[in-house]
C-alpha positions as CSV (number, residue, x, y, z in Angstrom):
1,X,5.8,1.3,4.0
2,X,5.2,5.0,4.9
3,X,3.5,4.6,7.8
4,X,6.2,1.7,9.0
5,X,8.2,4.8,8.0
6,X,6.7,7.1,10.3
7,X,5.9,5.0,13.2
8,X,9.7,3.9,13.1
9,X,10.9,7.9,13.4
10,X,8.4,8.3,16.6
11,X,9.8,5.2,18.1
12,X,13.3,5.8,17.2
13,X,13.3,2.3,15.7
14,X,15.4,1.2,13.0
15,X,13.5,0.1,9.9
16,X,15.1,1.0,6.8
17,X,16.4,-2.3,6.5
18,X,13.2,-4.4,6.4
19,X,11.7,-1.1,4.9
20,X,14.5,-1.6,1.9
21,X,13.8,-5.1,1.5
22,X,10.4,-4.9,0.8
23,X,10.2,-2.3,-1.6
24,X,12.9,-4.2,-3.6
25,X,10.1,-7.3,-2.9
26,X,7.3,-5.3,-4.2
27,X,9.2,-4.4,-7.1
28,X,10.1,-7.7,-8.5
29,X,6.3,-8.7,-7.7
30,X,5.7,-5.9,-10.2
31,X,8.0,-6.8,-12.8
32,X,6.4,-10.7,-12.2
33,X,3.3,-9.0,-13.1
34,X,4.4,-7.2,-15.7
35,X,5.9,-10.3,-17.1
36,X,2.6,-12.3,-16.9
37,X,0.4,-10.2,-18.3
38,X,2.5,-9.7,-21.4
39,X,3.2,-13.6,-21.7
40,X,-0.8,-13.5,-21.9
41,X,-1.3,-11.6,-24.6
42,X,1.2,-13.3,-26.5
43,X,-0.7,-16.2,-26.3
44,X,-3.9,-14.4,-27.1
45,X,-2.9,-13.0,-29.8
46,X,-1.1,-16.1,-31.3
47,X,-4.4,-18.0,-30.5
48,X,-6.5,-15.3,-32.6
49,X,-3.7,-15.6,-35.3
50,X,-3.9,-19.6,-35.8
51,X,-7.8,-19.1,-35.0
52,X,-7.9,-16.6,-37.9
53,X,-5.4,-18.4,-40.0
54,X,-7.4,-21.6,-39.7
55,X,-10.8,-20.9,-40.6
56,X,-12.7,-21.4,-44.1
57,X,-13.4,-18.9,-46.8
């Protein structure tokens, strides 16, 4: 994005626009991510509960 930045000034082309929409892009990709991982430690960690829950003494 910062060289698209850069390159756009030298050229006197107009990016911000596509440059915008991909940082918004980029974000919600991140927050996805974000979202993911902590869906899979839920799991884990419900998986080690039952697992821990479950065995004999």
């Amino acid at each position: 994005m910062i060289v698209a930045l850069f390159v756009g000034d030298a050229l006197n082309a107009e990016f911000s626009r596509s440059i915008a929409a991909f940082f918004v892009l980029s974000m919600l990709s991140l927050i996805g991510s974000y979202v993911c991982l902590l869906r899979e430690i839920f799991i884990a960690t419900h998986t080690h509960l039952q697992r821990t829950l479950q065995m004999p003494m």
